[in-house]
C-alpha positions as protocol buffer text, in pm:
chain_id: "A"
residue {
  index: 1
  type: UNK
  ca { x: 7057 y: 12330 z: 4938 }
}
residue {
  index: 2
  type: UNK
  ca { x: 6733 y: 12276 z: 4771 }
}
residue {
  index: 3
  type: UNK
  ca { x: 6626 y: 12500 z: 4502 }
}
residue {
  index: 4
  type: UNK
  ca { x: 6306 y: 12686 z: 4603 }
}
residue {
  index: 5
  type: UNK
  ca { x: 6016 y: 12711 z: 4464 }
}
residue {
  index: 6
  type: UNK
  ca { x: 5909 y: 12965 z: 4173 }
}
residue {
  index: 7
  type: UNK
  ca { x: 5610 y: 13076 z: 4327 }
}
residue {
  index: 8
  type: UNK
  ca { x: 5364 y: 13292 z: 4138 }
}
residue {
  index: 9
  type: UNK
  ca { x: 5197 y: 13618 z: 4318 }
}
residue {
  index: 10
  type: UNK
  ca { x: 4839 y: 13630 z: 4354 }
}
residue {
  index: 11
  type: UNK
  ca { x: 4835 y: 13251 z: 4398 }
}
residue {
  index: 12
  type: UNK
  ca { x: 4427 y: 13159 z: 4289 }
}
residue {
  index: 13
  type: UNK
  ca { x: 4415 y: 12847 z: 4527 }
}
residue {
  index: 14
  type: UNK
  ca { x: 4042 y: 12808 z: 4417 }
}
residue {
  index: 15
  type: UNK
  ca { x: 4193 y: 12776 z: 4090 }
}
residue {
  index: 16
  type: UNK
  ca { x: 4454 y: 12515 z: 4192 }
}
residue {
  index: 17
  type: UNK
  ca { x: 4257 y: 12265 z: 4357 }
}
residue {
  index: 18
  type: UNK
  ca { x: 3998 y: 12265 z: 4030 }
}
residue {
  index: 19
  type: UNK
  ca { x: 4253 y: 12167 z: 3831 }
}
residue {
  index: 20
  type: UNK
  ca { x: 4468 y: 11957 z: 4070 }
}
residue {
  index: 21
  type: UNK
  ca { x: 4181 y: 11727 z: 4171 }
}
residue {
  index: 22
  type: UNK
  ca { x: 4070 y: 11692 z: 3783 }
}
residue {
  index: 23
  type: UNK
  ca { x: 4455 y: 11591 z: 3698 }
}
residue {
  index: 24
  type: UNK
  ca { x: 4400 y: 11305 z: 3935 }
}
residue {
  index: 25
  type: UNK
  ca { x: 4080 y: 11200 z: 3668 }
}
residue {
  index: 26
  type: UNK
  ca { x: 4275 y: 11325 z: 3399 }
}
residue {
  index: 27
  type: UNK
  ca { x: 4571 y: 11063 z: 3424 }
}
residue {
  index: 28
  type: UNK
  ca { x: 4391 y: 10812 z: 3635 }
}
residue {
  index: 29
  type: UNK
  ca { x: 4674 y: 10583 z: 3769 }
}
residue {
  index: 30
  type: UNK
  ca { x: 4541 y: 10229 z: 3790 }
}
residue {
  index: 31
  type: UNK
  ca { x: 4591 y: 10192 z: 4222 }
}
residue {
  index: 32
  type: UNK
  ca { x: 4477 y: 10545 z: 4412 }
}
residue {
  index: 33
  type: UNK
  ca { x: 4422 y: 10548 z: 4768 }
}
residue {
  index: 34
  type: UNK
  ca { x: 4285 y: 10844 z: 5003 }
}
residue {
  index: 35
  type: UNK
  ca { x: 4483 y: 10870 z: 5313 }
}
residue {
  index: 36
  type: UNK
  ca { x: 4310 y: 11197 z: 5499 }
}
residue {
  index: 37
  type: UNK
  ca { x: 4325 y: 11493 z: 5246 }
}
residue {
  index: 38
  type: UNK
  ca { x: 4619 y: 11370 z: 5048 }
}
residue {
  index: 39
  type: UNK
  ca { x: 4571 y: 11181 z: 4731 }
}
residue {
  index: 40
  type: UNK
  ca { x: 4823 y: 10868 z: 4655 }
}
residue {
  index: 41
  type: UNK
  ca { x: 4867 y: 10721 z: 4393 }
}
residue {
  index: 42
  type: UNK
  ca { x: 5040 y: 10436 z: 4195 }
}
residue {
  index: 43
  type: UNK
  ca { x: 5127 y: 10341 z: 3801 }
}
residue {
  index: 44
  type: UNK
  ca { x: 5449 y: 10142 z: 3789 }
}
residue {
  index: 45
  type: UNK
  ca { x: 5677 y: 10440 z: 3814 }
}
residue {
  index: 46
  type: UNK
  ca { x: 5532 y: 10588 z: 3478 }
}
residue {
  index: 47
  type: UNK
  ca { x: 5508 y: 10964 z: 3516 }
}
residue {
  index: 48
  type: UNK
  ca { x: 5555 y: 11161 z: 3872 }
}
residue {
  index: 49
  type: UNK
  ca { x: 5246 y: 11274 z: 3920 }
}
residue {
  index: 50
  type: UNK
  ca { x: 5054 y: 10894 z: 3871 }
}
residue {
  index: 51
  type: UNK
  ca { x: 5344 y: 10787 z: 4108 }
}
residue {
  index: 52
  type: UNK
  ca { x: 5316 y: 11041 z: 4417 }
}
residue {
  index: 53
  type: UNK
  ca { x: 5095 y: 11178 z: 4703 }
}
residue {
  index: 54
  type: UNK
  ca { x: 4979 y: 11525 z: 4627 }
}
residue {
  index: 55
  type: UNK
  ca { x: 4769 y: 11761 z: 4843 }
}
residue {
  index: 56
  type: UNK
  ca { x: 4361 y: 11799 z: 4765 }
}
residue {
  index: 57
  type: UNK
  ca { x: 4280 y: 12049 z: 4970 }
}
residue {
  index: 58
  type: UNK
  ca { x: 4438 y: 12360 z: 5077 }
}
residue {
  index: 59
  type: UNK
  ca { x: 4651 y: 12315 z: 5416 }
}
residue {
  index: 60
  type: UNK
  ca { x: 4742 y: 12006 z: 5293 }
}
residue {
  index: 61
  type: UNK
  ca { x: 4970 y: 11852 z: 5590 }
}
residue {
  index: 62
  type: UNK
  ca { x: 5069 y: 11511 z: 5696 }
}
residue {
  index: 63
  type: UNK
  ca { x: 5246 y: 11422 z: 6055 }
}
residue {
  index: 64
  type: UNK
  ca { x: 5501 y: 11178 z: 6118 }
}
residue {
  index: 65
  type: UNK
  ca { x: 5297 y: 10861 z: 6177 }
}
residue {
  index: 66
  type: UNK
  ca { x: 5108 y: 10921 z: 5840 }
}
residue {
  index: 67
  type: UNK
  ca { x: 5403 y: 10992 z: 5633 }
}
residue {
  index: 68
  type: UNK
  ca { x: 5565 y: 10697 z: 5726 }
}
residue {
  index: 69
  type: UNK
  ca { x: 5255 y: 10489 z: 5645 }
}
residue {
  index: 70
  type: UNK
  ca { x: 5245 y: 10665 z: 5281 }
}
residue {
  index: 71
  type: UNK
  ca { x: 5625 y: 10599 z: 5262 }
}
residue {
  index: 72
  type: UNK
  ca { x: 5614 y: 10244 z: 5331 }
}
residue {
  index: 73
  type: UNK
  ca { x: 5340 y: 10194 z: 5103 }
}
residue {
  index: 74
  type: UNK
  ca { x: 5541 y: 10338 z: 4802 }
}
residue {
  index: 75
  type: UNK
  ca { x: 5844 y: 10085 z: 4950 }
}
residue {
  index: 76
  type: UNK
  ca { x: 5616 y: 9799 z: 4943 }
}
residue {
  index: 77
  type: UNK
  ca { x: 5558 y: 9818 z: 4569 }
}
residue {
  index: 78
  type: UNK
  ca { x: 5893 y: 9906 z: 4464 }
}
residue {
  index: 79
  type: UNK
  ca { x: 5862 y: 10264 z: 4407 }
}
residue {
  index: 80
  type: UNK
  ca { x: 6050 y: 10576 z: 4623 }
}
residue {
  index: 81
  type: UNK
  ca { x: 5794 y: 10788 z: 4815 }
}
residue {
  index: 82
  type: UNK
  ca { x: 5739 y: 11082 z: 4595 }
}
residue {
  index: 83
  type: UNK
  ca { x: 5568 y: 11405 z: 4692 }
}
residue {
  index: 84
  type: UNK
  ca { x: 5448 y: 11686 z: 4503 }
}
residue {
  index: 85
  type: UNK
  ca { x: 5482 y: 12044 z: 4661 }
}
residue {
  index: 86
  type: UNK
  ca { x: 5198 y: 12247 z: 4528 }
}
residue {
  index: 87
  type: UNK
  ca { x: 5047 y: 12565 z: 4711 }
}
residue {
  index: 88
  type: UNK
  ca { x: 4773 y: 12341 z: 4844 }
}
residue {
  index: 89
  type: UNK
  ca { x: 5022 y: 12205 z: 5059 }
}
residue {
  index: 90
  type: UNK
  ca { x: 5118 y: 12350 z: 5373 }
}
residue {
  index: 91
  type: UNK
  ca { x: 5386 y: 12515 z: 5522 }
}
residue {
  index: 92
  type: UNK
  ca { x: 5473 y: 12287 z: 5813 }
}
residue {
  index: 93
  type: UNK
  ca { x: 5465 y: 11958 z: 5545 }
}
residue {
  index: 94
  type: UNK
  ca { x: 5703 y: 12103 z: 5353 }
}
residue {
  index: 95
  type: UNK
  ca { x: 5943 y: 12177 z: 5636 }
}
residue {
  index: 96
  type: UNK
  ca { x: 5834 y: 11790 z: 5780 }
}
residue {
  index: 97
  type: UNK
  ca { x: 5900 y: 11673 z: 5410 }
}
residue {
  index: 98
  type: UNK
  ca { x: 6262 y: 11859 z: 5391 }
}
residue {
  index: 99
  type: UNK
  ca { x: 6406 y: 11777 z: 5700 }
}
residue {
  index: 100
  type: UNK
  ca { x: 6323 y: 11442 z: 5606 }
}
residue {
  index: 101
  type: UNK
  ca { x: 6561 y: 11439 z: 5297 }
}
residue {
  index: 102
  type: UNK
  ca { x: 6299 y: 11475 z: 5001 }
}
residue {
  index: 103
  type: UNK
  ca { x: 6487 y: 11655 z: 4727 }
}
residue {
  index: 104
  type: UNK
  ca { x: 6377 y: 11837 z: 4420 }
}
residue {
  index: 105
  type: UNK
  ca { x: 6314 y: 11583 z: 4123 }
}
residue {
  index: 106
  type: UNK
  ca { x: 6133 y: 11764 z: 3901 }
}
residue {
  index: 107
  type: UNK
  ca { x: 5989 y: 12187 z: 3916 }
}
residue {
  index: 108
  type: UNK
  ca { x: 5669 y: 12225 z: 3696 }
}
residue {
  index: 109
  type: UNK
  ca { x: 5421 y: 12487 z: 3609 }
}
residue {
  index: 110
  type: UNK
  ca { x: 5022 y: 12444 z: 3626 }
}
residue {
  index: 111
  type: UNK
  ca { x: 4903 y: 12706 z: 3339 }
}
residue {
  index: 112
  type: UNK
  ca { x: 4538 y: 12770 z: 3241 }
}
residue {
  index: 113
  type: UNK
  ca { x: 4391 y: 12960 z: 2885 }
}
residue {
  index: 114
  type: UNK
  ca { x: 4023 y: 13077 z: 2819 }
}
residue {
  index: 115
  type: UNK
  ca { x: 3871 y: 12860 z: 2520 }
}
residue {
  index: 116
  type: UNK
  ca { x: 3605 y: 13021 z: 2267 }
}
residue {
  index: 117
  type: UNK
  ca { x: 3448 y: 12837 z: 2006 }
}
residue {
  index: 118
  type: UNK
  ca { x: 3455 y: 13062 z: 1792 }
}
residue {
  index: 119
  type: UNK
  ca { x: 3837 y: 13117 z: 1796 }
}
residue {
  index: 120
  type: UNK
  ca { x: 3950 y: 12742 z: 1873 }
}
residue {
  index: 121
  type: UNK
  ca { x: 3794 y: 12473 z: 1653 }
}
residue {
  index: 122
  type: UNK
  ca { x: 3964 y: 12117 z: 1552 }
}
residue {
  index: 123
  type: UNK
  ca { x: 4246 y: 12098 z: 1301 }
}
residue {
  index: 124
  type: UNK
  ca { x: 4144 y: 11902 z: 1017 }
}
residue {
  index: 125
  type: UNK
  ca { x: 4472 y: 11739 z: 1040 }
}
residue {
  index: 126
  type: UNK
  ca { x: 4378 y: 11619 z: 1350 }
}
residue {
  index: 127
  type: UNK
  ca { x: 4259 y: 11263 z: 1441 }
}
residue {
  index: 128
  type: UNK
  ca { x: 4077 y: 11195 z: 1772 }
}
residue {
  index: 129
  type: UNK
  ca { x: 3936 y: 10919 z: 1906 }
}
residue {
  index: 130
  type: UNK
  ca { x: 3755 y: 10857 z: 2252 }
}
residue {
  index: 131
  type: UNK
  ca { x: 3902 y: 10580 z: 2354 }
}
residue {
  index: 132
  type: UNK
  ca { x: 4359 y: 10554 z: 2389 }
}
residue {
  index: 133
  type: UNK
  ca { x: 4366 y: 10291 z: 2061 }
}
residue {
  index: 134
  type: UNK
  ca { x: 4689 y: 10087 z: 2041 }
}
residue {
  index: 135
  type: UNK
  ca { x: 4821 y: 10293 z: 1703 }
}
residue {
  index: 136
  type: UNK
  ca { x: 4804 y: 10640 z: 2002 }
}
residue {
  index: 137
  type: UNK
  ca { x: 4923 y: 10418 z: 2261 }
}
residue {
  index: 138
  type: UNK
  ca { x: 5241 y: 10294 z: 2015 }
}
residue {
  index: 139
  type: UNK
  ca { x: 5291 y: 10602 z: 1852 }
}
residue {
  index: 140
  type: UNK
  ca { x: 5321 y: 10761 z: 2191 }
}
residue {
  index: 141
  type: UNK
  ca { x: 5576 y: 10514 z: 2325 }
}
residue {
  index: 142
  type: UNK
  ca { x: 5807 y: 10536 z: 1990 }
}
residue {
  index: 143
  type: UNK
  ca { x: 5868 y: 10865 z: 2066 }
}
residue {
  index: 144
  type: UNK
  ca { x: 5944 y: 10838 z: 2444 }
}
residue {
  index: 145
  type: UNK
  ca { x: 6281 y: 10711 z: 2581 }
}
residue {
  index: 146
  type: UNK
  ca { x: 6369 y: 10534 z: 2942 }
}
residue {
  index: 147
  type: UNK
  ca { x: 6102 y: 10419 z: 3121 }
}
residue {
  index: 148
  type: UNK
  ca { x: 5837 y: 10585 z: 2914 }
}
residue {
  index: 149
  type: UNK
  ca { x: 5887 y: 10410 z: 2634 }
}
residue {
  index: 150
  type: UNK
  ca { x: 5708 y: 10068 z: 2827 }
}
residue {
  index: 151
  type: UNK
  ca { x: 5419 y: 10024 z: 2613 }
}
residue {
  index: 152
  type: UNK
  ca { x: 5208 y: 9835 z: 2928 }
}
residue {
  index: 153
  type: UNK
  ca { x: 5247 y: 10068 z: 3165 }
}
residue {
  index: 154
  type: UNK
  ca { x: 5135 y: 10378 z: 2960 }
}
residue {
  index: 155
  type: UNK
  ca { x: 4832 y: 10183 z: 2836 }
}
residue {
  index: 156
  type: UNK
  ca { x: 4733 y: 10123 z: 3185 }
}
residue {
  index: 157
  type: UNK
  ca { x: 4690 y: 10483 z: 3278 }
}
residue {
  index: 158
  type: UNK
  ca { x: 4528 y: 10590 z: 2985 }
}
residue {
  index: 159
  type: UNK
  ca { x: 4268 y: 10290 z: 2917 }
}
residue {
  index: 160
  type: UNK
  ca { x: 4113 y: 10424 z: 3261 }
}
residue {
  index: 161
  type: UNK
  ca { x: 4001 y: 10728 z: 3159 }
}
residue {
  index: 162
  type: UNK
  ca { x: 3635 y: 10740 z: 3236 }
}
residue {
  index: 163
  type: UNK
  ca { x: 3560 y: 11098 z: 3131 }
}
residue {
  index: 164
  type: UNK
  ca { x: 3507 y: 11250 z: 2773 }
}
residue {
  index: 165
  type: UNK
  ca { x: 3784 y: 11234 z: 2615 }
}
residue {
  index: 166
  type: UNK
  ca { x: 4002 y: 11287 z: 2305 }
}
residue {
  index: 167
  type: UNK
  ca { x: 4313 y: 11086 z: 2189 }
}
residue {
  index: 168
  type: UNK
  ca { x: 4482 y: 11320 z: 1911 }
}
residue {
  index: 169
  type: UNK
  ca { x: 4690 y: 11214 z: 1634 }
}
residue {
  index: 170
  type: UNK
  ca { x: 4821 y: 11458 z: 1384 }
}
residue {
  index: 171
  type: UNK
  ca { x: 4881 y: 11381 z: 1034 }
}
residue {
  index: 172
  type: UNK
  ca { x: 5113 y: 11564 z: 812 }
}
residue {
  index: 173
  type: UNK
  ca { x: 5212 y: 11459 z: 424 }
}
residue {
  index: 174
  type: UNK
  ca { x: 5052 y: 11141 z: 481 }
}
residue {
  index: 175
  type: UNK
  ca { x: 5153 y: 11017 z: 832 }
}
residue {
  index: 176
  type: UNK
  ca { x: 5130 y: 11073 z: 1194 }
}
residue {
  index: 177
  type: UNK
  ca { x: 5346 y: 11338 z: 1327 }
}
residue {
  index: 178
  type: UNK
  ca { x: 5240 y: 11497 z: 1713 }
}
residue {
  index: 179
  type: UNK
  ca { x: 5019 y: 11316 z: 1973 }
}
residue {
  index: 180
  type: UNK
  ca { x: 4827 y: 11440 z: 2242 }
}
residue {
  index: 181
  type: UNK
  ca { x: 4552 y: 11391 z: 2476 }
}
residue {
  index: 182
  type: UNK
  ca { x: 4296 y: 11586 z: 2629 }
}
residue {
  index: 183
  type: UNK
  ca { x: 4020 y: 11457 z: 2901 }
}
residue {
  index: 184
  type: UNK
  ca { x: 3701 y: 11710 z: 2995 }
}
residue {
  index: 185
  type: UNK
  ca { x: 3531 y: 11734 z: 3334 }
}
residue {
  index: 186
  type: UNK
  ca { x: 3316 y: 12024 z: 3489 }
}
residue {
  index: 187
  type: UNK
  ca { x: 3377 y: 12353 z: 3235 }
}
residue {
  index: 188
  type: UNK
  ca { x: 3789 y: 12268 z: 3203 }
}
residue {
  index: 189
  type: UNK
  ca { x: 4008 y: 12016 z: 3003 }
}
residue {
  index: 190
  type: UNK
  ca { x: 4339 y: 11924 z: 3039 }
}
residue {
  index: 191
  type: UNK
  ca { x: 4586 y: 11889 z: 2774 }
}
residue {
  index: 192
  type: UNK
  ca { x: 4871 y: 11668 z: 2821 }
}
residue {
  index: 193
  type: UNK
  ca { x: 5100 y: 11374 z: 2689 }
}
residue {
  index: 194
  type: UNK
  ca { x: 5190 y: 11635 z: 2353 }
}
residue {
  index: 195
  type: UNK
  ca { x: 5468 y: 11464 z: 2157 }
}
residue {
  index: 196
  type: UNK
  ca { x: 5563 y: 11595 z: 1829 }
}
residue {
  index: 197
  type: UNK
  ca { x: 5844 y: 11385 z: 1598 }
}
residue {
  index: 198
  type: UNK
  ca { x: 6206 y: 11535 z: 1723 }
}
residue {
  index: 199
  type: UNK
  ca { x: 6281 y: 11560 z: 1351 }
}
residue {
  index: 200
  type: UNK
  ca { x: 5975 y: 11789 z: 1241 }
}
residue {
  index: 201
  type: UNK
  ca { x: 5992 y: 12046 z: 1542 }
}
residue {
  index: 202
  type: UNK
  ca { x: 6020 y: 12368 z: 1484 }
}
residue {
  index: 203
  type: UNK
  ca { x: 5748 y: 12360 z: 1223 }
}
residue {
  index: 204
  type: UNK
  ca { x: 5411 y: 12433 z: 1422 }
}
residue {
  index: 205
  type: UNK
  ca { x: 5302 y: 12099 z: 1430 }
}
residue {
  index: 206
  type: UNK
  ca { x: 5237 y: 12116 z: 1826 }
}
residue {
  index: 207
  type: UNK
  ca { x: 5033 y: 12421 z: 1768 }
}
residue {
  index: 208
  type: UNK
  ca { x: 4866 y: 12315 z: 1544 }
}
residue {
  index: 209
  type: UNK
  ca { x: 4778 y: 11989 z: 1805 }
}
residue {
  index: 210
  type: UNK
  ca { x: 4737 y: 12220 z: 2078 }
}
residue {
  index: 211
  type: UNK
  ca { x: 4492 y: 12416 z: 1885 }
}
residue {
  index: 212
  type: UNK
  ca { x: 4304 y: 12135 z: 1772 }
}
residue {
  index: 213
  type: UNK
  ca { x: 4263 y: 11983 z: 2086 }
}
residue {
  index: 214
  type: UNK
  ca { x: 4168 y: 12336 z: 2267 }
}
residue {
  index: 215
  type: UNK
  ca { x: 3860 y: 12308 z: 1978 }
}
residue {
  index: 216
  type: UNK
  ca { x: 3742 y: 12007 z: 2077 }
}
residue {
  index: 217
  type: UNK
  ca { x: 3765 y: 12112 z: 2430 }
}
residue {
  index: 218
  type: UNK
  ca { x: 3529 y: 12417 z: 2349 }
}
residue {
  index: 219
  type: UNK
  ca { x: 3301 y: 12190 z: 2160 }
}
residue {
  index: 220
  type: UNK
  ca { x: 3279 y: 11999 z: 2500 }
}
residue {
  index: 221
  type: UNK
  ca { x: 3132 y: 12302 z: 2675 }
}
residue {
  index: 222
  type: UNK
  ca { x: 3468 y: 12381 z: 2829 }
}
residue {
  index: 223
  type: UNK
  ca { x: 3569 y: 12723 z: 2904 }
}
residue {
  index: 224
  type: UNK
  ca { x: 3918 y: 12659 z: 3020 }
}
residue {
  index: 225
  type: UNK
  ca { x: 4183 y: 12451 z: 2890 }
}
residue {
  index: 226
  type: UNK
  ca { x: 4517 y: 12309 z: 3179 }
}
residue {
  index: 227
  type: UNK
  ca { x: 4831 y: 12182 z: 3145 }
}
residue {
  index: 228
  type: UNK
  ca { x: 5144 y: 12139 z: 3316 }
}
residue {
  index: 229
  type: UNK
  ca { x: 5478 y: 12187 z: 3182 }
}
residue {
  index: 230
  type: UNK
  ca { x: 5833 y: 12127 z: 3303 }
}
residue {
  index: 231
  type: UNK
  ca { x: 5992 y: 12489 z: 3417 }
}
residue {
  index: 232
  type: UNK
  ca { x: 6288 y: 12420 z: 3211 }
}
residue {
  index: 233
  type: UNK
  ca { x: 6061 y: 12302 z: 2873 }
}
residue {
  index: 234
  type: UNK
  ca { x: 6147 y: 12647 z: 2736 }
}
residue {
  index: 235
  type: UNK
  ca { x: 6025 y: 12577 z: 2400 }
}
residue {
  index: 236
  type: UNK
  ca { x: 5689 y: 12415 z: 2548 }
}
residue {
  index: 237
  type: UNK
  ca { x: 5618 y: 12755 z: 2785 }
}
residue {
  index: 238
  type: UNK
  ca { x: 5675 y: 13000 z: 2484 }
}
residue {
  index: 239
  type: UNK
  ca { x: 5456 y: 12795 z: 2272 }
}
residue {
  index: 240
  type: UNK
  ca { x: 5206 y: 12762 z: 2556 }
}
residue {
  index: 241
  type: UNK
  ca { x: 5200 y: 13163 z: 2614 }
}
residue {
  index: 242
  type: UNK
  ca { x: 5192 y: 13254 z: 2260 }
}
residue {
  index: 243
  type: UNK
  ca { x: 4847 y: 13052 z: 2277 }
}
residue {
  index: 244
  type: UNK
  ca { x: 4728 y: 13207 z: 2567 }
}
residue {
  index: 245
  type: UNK
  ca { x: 4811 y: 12971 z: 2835 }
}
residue {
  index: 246
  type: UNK
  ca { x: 4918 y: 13192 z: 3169 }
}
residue {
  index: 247
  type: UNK
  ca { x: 5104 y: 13060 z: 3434 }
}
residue {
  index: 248
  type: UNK
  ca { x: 4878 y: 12995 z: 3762 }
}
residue {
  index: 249
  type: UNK
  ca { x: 5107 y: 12845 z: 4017 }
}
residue {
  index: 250
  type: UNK
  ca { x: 5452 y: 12607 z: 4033 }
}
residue {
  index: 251
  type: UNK
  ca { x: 5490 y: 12317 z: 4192 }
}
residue {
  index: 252
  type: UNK
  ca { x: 5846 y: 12110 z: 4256 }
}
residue {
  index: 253
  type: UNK
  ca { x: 5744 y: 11700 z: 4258 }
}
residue {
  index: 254
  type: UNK
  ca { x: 6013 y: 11584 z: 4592 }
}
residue {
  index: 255
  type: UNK
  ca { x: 6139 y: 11215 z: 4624 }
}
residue {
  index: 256
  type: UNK
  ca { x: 6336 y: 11033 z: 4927 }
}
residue {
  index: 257
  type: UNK
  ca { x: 6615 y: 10835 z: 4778 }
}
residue {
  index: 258
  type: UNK
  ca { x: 6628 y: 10635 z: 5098 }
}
């Protein structure tokens, strides 16, 4: 049986759909199509999210004749039809979805933090640039494994970022360290892609990223900061809560092995 999800009381859909339709800006994934109110998208198989069909309004639901289309589309370019279960979608598409065989690839939390200028400024450790450069694109990539370590098919998401935008490196004793990116749109910016050398965790180096990146966010005119996270990341969620981050809903990403 499926595991189910870890919903949150007091779900803020408002809330969800801001940041959910600025995630699909946010990692831009280089084919996106609109099929009614659902959102699909496609970027080689790198990440879930730039490689599934997710809900942009609330009531989000899909019958038969249109999931099949979205499912053969994925099958056309190689790639399992993935979908991700967030609270915009509804009720009856996540029964349609399950009794179709979709099971649980990944279970995520969307989290939100207030910024304030005075409190969160850059790190002047902290390198940023507007545009993904290929040292942030390689650094990135050496410190991914599988699939995410293919160079191309990161720097195909990222170079389309069309919003303000701020490719962090962090330098400690000389050389880079942590990665991270962060992309601004309408009062909120999301924070994602943080990578910090496996050898040098442990020693605040992603907080001191996060908190550099939540500056330059605030300098943007931003009054919230986003992220997503992986429910089991338990280092990542502490880290995130102990800067203020709160969790606003979860959401499982589903794919058909057949």
């Amino acid at each position: 049986m499926d595991k189910p999800v870890a919903y949150i009381l007091a779900i803020d859909l408002g809330l969800v759909g801001a940041c959910e339709t600025r995630i699909v800006n946010a990692w831009p994934a280089p084919t996106t199509l609109v099929v009614d109110q659902w959102v699909v998208r496609f970027a080689n198989g790198y990440s879930g999210r730039a490689n599934s069909a997710s809900s942009l309004r609330e009531g989000g639901d899909m019958d038969e004749a249109t999931l099949a289309f979205i499912e053969d589309l994925y099958r056309q370019t190689g790639l399992p039809p993935r979908i991700r279960f967030t609270p915009l979608v509804a009720q009856s598409a996540r029964r349609r979805f399950a009794e179709r065989g979709y099971r649980v690839e990944t279970a995520s939390f969307g989290m939100v933090a207030e910024l304030d200028p005075g409190l969160h400024r850059p790190d002047p450790g902290m390198i940023a640039t507007p545009q993904a450069d290929d040292p942030w694109i390689d650094g990135v990539c050496s410190h991914q494994t599988g699939t995410k370590r293919n160079r191309d098919h990161l720097a195909a998401i990222v170079t389309g970022v069309r919003l303000p935008a701020a490719f962090a490196t962090l330098m400690h004793e000389g050389r880079p360290v942590a990665y991270a990116m962060s992309v601004a749109e309408r009062g909120m910016a999301e924070i994602g892609a943080v990578i910090v050398d496996e050898a040098l965790r442990g020693k605040g180096l992603g907080r001191r990223l996060m908190l550099g990146l939540m500056g330059w966010a605030a300098a943007q005119g931003c009054s919230l900061a986003y992220l997503q996270v992986d429910q089991s990341n338990g280092l990542a969620l502490e880290m995130y809560r102990r800067l203020g981050f709160r969790t606003v809903y979860a959401y499982e990403t589903r794919i058909l092995d057949v």
